[in-house]
N, C-alpha and C positions, 0 to 999 in steps of 0.2 A: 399534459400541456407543458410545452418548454418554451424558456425564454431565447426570441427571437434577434438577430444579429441587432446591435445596437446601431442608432441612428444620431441625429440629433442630441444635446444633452438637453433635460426637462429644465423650464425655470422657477419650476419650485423648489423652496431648500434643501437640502438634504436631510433621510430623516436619521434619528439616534441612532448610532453604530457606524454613522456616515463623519467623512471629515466637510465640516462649514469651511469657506473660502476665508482663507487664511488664521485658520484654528490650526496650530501643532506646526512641524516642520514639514518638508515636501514630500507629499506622498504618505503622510502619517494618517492612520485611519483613528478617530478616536470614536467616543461613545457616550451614552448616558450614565449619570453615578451610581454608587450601591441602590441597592434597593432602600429606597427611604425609611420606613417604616423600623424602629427597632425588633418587631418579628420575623419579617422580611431576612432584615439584617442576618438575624440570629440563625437561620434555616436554613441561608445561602452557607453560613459560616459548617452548619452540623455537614452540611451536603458534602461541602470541599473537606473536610474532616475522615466523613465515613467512605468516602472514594480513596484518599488516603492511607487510612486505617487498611480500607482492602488489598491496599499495593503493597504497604508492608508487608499483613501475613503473605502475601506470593514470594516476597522477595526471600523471607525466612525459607517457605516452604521449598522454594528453588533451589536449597542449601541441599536436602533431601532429596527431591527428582527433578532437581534440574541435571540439564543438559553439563555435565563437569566432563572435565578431562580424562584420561582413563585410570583407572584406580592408582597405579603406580605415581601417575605425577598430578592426582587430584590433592592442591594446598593446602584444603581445611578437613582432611583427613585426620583424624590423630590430634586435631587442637579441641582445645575444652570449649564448649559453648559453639563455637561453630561446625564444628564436627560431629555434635549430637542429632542434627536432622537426618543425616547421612545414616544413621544409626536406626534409624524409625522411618522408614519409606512411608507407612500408610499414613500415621499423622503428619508428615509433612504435605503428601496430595489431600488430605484434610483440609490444612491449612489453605494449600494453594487453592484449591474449590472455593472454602469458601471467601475467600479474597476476591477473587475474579467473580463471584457474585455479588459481591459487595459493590466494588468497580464498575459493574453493568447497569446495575442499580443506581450508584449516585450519579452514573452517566443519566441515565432515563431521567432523574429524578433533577439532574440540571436542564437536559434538554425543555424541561417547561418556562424555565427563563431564557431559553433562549432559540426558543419558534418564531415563524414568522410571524408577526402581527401580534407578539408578547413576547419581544425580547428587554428585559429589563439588564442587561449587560453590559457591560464594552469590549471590544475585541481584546484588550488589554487586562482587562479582569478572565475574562475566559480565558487566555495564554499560561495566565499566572498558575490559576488553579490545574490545566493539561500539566502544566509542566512537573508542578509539585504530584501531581498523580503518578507521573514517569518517573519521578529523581527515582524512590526505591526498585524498581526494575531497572533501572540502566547500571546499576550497582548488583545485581545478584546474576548469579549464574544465568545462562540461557534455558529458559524453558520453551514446551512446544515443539522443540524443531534442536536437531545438531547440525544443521546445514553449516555453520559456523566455520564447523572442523574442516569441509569439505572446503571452503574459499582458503581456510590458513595452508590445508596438503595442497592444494593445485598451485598456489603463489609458492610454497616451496617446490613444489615442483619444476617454475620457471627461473626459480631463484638458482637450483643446479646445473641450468643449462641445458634442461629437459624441452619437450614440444609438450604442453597440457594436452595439445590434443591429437598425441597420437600414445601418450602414458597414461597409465593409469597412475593413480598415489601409490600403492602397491606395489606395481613395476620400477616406481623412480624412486621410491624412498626404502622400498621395504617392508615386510609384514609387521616387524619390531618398531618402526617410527610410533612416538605417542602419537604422532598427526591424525597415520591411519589407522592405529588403534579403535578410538576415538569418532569412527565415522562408519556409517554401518554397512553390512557385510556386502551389498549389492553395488555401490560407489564406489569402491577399493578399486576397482580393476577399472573403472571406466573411465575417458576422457571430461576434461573440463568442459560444458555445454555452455561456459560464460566465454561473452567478447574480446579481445585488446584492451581494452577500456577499464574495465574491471580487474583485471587481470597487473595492470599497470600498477594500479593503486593497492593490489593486493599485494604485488612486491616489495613496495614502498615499505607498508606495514611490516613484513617480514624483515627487510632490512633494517627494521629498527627495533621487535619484537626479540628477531634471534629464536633462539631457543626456548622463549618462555612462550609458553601456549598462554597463561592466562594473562598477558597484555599484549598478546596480539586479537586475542578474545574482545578485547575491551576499544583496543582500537579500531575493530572492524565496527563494535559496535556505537563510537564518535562518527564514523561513516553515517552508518545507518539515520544517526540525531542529525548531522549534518542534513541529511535529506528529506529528513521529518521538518527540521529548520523552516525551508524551502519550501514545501506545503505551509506550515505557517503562516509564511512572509504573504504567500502567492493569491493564497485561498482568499481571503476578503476582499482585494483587488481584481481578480477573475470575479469575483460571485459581484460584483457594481457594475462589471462592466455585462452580464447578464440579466441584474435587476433582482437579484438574489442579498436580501439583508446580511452583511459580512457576517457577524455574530451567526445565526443560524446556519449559514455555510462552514462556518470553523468546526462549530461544535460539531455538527454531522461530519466532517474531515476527518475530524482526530478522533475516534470511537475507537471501544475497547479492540476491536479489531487490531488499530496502528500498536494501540499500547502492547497487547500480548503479542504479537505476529514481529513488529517492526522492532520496537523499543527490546521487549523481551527476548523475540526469539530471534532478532538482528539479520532480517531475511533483504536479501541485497534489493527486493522492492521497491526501500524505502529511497533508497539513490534512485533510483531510475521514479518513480514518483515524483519526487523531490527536484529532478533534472528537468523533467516531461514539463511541469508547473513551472518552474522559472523562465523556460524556454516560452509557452505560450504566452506569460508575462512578458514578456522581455519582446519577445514577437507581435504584440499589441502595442508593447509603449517605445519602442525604441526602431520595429522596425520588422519585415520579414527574414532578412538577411539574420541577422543575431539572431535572433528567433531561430531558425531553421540549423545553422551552426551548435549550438546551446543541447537541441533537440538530439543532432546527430551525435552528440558527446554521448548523451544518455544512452543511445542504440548502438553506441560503440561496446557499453558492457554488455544491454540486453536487448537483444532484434526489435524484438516487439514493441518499441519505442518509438520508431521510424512510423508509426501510422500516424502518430502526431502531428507529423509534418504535412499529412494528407487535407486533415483539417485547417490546420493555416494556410494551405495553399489557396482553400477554397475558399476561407474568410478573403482572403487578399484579392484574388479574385473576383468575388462579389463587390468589392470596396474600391477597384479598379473601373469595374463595367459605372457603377453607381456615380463615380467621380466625372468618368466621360460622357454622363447621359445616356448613358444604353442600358437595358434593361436586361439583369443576369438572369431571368426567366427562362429568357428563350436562346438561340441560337448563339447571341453573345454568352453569352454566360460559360455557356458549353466550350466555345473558342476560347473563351477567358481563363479558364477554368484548366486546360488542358497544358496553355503555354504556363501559366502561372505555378502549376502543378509539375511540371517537367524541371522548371526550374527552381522550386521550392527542394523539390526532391531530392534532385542532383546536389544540390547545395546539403544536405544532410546526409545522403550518401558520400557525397569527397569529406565527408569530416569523418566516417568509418574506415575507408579505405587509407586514409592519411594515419588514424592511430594505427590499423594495421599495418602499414609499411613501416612509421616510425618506432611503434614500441618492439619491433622484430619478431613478432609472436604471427605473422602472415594472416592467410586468409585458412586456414582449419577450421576456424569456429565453424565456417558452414555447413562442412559435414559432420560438425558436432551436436548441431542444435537436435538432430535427432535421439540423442543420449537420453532426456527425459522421458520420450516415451517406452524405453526399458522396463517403467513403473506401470502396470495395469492402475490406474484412479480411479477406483468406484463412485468419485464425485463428476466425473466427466461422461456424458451422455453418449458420445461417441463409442464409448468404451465399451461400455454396460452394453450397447445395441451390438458391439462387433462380438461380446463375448457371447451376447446371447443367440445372436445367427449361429456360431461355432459350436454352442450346445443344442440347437437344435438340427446342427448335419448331425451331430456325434448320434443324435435320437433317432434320426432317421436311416441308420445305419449307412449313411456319405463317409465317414470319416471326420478327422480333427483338422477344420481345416480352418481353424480361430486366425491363426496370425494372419491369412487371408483374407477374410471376412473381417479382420480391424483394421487393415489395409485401406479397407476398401470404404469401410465405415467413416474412418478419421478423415480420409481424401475427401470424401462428399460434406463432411463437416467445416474443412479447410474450405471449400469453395460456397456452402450455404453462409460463411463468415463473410467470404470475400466480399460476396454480392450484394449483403446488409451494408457491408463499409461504402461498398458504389455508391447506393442509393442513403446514404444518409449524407454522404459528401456532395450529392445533387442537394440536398435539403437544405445545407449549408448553404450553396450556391443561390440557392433559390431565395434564401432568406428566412426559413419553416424552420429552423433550428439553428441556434448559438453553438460557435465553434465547440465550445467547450464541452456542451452537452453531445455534442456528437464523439468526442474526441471518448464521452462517458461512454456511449451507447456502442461506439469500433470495441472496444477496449472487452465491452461485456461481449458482444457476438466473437468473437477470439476465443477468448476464454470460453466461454459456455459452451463453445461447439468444436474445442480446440482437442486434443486427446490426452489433456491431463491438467487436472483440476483441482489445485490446493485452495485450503481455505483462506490464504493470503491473497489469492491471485485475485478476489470478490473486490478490493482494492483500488485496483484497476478500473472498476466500475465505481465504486461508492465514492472514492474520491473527487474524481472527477464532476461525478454526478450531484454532490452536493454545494458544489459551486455553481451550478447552473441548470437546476432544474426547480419551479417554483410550485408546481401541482401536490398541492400536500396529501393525495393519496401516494402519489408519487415517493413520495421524502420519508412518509411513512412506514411504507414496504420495506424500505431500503435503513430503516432505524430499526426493523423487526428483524428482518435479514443480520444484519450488523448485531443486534443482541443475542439473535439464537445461534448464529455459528460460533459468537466467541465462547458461549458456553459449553458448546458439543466440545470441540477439539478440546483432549486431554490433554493436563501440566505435565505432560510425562517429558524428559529430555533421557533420562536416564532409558535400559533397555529394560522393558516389564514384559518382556514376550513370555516367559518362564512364569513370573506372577500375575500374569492378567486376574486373577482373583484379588488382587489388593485394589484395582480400580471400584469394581463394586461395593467392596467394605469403605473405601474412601468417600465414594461418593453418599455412601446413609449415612456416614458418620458428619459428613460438612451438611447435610440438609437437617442433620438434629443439632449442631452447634448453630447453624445457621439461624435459630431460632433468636435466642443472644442481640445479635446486632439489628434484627427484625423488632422486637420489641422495645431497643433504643430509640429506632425514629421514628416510633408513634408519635403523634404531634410535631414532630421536628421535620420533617418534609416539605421541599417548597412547595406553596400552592403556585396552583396556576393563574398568573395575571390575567385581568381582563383585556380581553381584544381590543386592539385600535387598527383601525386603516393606516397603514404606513404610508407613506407618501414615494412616488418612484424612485428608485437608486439613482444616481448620480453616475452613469459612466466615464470614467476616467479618457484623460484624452490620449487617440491614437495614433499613431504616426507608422503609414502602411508603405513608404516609399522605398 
């Protein structure tokens, strides 16, 4: 069950984690205080501590197998103390394991203050403690993912006056660049699959990084927080105006997922997240026009942003028929829904085509955007089914005719996406579902049925989804999901293709250390408050004109 487009505002008060009418400055969400209780106190205190404590060892351990620059111009090579993890691979993914179990843990272990119907928090206490979780990974090497190298070689690559997307890194810079050193063997030769948009602000960075890889490293990864920011800001205001307690919506937002994937592994996501959310913000309170602009900025770096616009077309739509007395059920609705949609679009489309004229990088992305599926992703369903038709001609003595049959596979999975977005942007229309959740639910049929499927990309759905879905089997899947993926994906940044044997010794050796910080919080674990009836969210006022 999801929360329904908003109406009316209720006239009862707002409950804790809600702002009371003229509490704090405008548009400030506040909350209820610590937890009363000196035990309370003290639990909530080990919690924020041992989530901490976790993010440390990562950061140490990312010294070791993190994502660094290529041996010749990695900095803490050769210096004492920081250069010893680099020296010891297996105990550094020791460390980093059991960190990122740690992390998951005092996530879970907060999330019981901060459920529906037992939130003992305030958005501003939870802010405090995400933030301190991230400071030590926004500081260590990139782990997870070297995708990093790849945004810094293509922004050089624009930077020499190259086309990204008709060069490879490789082609414009050379096999010797640390860039493409640094980025692995299959990207070297291939075009940028990123937007104008992207692309603009990766120049920037270079233009002012130069030649030092590890503060253009760091600057992509101020990007990255920048867009984390932006869900911050966005998420408690989207989750009022759905009926979703802010607090509970943040906490589920920001899960180890953003920490390791966005924070760590500085995956350009978290911008387009970060865009996607302020836009619908911003598209509620100030208007569909900003709105729909804001939007198109984000699907200027990455397509797949533009569906966002689908869903406020339809919100706007609904809130048009509803203003004039007609009912978006039926045939208005449809009429409404189409103009309102044409014109939502276009309006986020001319804000694509404008970066692309002005930033002088044209319209190539679009036959770039196919570059990713280069990658067979064993986490994407389309894949799995096209390679497995290919091995069953191969059986049947047909022949190899895989890259055929994933053709064909990913095409039917492009259009079973399409049709879910239709029909959920009717629902909107209808009133059966909150912009936002729909915006959740496009986001995951894309993804789930699209033909390459990282574990960041889950994101895209969870994020979204936890600002406006209120069915707590619902919330729960998607906190089981968000736990178990951030622990599958390996700390590896570094290349272990050669030692894949040090993953399995790393990982017995973090479940028998892991014992250690398990027996620290016996007793120190928050319990879980008792239940109360929340009283309705307070939706923020909107201005659709």
């Amino acid at each position: 069950m999801t929360a329904t487009a908003p109406t009316a505002p209720p006239e009862e008060p707002p409950p804790s984690g809600t702002a009371a009418p003229g509490a704090g400055g405008p548009g400030e969400i506040t909350g209820p205080e610590a937890p009363a209780t000196p035990d309370e106190r003290r639990r909530l205190r080990f919690c924020r501590r041992f989530g901490f404590t976790g993010s440390l060892l990562m950061a140490v351990g990312a010294l070791g197998c993190g994502a660094a620059p290529a041996s010749a111009y990695n900095p803490v090579l050769g210096v004492r103390v920081l250069g010893l993890p680099a020296r010891l691979p297996t105990v550094s993914l020791t460390l980093a394991y059991v960190g990122m179990g740690m992390v998951v843990l005092a996530w879970l272990w907060l999330g019981r203050l901060a459920w529906p119907g037992r939130v003992r928090l305030s958005v501003r206490q939870l802010t405090r403690i995400l933030v301190m979780w991230a400071a030590p990974l926004a500081v260590a090497p990139p782990l997870f993912s070297t995708d990093v190298y790849g945004y810094l070689s293509q922004s050089e690559v624009v930077s020499r006056g190259f086309d990204p997307y008709v060069y490879g890194a490789a082609q414009a810079l050379g096999l010797d660049d640390p860039l493409v050193a640094s980025i692995p063997t299959i990207w070297r030769t291939t075009p940028s699959p990123y937007g104008p948009g992207f692309l603009t602000f990766g120049r920037l960075v270079t233009a002012i990084a130069g030649d030092d890889i590890v503060l253009g490293v760091y600057l992509h990864r101020v990007l990255a927080l920048v867009g984390i920011g932006l869900v911050i800001w966005a998420a408690p205001h989207l989750a009022r105006r759905a009926g979703v307690e802010p607090i509970a919506a943040l906490w589920l937002a920001v899960s180890p997922l953003v920490l390791f994937h966005l924070v760590s592994g500085i995956h350009n996501d978290a911008i387009m997240l970060g865009v996607v959310f302020f836009g619908l913000e911003m598209g509620f309170r100030k208007g569909w026009f900003l709105g729909a602009l804001i939007i198109g900025l984000g699907a200027s770096g990455k397509i797949p942003a533009i569906l966002a616009l689908a869903f406020l077309a339809a919100h706007v739509a609904r809130e048009r028929c509803l203003a004039a007395g007609r009912d978006p059920r039926g045939r208005d609705g449809l009429v409404a829904l189409v103009g309102w949609g044409a014109l939502v679009t276009a309006t986020g489309l001319g804000v694509v085509v404008a970066v692309s004229v002005l930033s002088g990088l044209g319209f190539g992305w679009i036959a770039a955007l196919s570059v990713p599926n280069l990658l067979r992703s064993w986490l994407s369903v389309t894949t799995d089914l096209g390679v497995l038709g290919g091995q069953i001609g191969i059986a049947l003595g047909l022949g190899d005719h895989t890259d055929a049959v994933l053709s064909l596979t990913r095409s039917a999975g492009l259009g079973v996406s399409a049709l879910v977005c239709a029909l959920l942007v009717l629902a909107v229309v209808r009133g059966r579902l909150h912009p936002v959740a729909g915006v959740a639910y496009g986001f995951g049929a894309v993804f789930l049925a699209g033909p390459v499927l990282h574990p960041w990309y889950l994101l895209w759905l969870m994020v979204p989804l936890a600002a406006s879905v209120t069915a707590p089997r619902i919330r729960g899947a998607a906190v089981a999901i968000c736990a178990a993926v951030a622990l599958l994906v390996p700390p590896t940044g570094n290349d272990f293709t050669f030692r894949a044997y040090q993953l399995p010794m790393a990982i017995f050796a973090a479940l028998a250390v892991a014992v250690v910080p398990l027996l620290a919080a016996r007793g120190n674990i928050p319990r879980i408050p008792p239940r109360r009836d929340p009283a309705p969210v307070a939706p923020e006022p909107e201005e659709v004109s």
